[in-house]
C-alpha positions in Angstrom: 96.4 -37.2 103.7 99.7 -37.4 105.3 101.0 -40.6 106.1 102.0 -42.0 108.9 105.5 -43.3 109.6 105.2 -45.0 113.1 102.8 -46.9 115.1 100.6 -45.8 117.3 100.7 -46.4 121.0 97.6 -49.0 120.9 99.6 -51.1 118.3 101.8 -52.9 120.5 101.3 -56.2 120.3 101.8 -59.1 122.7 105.4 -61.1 122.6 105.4 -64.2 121.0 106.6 -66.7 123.3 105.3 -68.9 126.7 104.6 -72.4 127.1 101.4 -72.6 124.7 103.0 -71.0 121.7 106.0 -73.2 122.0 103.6 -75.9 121.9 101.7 -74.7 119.0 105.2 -73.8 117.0 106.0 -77.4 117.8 102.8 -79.2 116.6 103.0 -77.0 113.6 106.6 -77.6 112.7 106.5 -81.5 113.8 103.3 -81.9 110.9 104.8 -80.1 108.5 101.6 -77.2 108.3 101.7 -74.0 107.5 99.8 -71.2 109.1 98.4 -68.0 107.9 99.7 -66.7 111.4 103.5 -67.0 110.3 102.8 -66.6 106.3 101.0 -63.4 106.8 102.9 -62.7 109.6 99.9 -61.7 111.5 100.3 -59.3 115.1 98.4 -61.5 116.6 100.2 -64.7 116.7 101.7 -63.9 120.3 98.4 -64.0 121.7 96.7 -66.4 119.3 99.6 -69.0 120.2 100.0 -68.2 123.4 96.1 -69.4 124.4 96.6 -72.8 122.2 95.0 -71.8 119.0 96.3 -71.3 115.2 94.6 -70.6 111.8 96.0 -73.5 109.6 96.7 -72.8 106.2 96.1 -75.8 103.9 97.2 -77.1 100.5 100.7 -75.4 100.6 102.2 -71.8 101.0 102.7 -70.4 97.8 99.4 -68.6 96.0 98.6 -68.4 92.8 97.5 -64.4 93.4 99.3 -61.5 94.3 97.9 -59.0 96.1 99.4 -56.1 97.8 98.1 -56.6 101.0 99.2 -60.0 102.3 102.9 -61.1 103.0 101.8 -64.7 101.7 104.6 -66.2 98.7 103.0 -66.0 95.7 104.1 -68.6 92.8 103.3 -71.9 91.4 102.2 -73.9 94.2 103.0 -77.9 94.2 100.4 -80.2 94.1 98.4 -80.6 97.4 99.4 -83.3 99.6 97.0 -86.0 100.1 98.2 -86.6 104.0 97.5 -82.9 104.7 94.3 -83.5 105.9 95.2 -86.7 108.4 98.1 -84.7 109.6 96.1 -81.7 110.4 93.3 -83.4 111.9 95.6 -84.9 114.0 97.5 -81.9 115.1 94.2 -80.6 116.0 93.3 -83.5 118.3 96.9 -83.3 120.2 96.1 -79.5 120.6 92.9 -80.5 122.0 91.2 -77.5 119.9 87.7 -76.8 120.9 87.5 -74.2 117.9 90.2 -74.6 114.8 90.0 -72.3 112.2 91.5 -73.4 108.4 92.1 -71.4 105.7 93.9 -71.7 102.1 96.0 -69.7 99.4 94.4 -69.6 96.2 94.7 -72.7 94.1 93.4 -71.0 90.8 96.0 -73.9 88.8 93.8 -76.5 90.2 90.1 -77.5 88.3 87.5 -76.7 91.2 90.0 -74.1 93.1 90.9 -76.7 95.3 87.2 -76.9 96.5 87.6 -81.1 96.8 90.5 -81.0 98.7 88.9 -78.0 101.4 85.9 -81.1 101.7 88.1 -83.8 102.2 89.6 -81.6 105.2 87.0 -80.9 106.8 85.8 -84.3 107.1 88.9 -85.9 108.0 89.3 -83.0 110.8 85.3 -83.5 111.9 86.4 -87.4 112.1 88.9 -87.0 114.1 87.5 -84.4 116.3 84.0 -84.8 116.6 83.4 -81.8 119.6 85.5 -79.5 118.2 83.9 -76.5 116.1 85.0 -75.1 112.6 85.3 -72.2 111.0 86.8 -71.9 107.3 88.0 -69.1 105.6 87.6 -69.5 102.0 88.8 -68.1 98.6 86.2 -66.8 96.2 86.6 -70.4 94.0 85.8 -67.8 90.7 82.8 -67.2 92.1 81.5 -71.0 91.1 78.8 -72.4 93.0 79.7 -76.0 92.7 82.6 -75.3 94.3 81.0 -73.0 97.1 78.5 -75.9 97.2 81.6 -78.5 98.5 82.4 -76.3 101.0 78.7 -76.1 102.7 78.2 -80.0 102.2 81.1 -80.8 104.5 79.5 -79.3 107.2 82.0 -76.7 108.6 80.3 -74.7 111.4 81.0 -71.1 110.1 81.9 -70.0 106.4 84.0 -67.2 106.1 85.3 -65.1 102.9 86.8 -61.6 103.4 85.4 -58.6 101.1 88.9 -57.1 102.5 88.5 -53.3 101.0 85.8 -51.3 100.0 84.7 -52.1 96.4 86.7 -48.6 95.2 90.2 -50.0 96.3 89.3 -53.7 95.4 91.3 -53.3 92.0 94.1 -51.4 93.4 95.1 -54.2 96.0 93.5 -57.5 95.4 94.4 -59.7 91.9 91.6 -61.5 90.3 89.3 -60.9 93.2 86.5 -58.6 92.5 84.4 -57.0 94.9 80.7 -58.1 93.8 81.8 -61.2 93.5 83.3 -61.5 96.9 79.6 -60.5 98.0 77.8 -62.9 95.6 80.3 -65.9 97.7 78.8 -64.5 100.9 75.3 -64.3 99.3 75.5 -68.2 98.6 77.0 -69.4 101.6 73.8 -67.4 103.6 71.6 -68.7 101.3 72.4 -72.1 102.0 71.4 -71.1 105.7 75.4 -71.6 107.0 76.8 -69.0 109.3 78.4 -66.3 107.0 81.3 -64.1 108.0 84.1 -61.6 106.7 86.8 -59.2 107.3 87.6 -55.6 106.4 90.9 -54.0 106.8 90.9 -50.4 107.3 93.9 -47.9 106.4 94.2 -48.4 102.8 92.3 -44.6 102.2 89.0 -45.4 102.5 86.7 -42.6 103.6 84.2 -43.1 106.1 80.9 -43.0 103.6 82.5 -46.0 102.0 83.4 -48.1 105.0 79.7 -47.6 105.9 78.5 -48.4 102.7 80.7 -51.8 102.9 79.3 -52.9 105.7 75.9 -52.0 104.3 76.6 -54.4 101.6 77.7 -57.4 103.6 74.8 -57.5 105.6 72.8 -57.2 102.5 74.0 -60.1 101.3 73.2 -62.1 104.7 76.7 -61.6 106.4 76.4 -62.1 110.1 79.9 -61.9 111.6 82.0 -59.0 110.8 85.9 -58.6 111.8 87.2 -54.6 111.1 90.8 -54.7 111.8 93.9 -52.1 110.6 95.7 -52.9 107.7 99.1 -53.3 108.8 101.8 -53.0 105.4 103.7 -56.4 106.2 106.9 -55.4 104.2 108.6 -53.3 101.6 106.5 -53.9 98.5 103.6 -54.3 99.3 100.6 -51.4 99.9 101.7 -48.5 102.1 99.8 -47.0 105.2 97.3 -44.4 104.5 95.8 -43.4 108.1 96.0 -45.6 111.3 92.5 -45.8 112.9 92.0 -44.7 116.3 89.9 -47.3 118.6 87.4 -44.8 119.4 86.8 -45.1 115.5 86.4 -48.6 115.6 84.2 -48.8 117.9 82.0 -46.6 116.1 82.2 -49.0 113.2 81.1 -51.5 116.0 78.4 -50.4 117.4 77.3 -48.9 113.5 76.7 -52.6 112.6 75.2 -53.8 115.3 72.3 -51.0 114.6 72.1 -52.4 111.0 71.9 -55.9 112.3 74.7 -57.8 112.5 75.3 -60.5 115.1 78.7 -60.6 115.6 81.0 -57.4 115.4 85.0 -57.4 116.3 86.4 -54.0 115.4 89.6 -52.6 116.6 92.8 -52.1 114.8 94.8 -55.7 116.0 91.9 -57.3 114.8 92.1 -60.0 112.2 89.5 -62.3 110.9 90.6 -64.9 113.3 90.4 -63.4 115.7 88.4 -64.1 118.5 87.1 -66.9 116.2 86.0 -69.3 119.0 83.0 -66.8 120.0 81.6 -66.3 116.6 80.3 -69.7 116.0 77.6 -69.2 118.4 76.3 -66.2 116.8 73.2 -66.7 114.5 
């Protein structure tokens, strides 16, 4: 398939500036946090910022994995810092967040993947903001329960871990990550009878059998929120552009999950797993 060189009319994304994301930029900057809006230099951060929300990125920047989708550094990362989690929750109180979402790089240097540090957040955050909702967005932690299992004790309202590809690509753009055992994470976190959710970009040269078959999957392993986005290359280096999606195929791939069962569907090429995130907690 030819690819494509520009973007397509319905990529334009909104400018990121206003009141709210100078706010956000501010409260960001001031606590020293990182976001995976910035570090993966996500399209969405104009309007994400702009309405007073932001998907913090905990315990650092750099990640111990490489893969050739995401525009996050990739290194060894320095030890987490024990007053991340007061300084977030904090931030999240001054924002006066009904929803936050948190994420993390991979922290394969550290014993439990860093599972014990992604606890000790979420408490401190719940602490400090008792009415405001969570959803994480998790690693794979090696697949290890005991480590899935911190996660789920510490009470976040929605558990999220992106399959990302479809299982033939998995190799091809994700290091270390494998696609069963992305499915076995969301297996565990369903099991547990938390709110399970992931992400698929689209793009990469997928073909349409095996976008359907991926989404099959998820569900079968007791996924109930699905984001679809387009996979956007975010510089030189990293995995080209095969095919830009139109939305009329998106919404397809919509209204295809719904029918198989899911509860919660966002599919159109801007989305990211994100976003949108403050209506996906009440899905069941």
């Amino acid at each position: 398939m030819q690819k494509s060189r520009r973007l397509p009319a319905w990529l334009k994304m909104q400018r990121a500036s206003g009141e709210n994301y100078s706010m956000v930029k501010h409260v960001v900057v001031e606590n020293h946090l990182h976001t995976i809006c910035t570090s993966g230099n996500c399209p969405n951060i104009g309007e994400c910022w702009n309405s007073g929300t932001a998907t913090f990125m905990i315990m650092g920047d750099i990640c111990t994995r490489a893969c050739k989708f995401c525009a996050t550094k990739t290194g060894k990362p320095l030890p987490p810092d024990p007053q991340e989690p007061y300084r977030l929750a904090e931030s999240i109180k001054k924002m006066r967040l009904k929803h936050c979402v948190i994420t993390s790089v991979d922290r394969d240097d550290l014993p439990d993947g860093g599972a014990s540090f992604w606890a000790d957040t979420i408490e401190c955050v719940k602490k400090a903001n008792p009415d405001t909702t969570m959803e994480t967005l998790i690693p794979d932690f090696d697949g290890k329960g005991e480590s899935i299992q911190k996660i789920i004790d510490a009470g976040p309202d929605v558990i999220s871990h992106n399959i990302e590809t479809v299982k033939r690509l998995t190799p091809v753009i994700r290091t270390k990550a494998k696609y069963e055992r992305s499915l076995e994470v969301i297996k565990y976190i369903s099991k547990k009878g938390k709110i399970a959710k992931s992400g698929l970009m689209l793009g990469l040269g997928e073909s349409e059998d095996e976008i359907i078959q991926t989404i099959h999957d998820l569900y079968a392993a007791g996924c109930k929120i699905l984001t679809i986005g387009q996979y956007l290359q975010p510089g030189s280096g990293y995995m080209e552009v095969v095919e830009y999606i139109s939305p009329g195929k998106f919404e397809e791939y919509r209204v295809k999950s719904l029918e198989i069962g899911f509860s919660f569907v966002e599919s159109s090429p801007l989305v990211r797993s994100s976003f949108h995130a403050e209506n996906h907690v009440k899905a069941r």
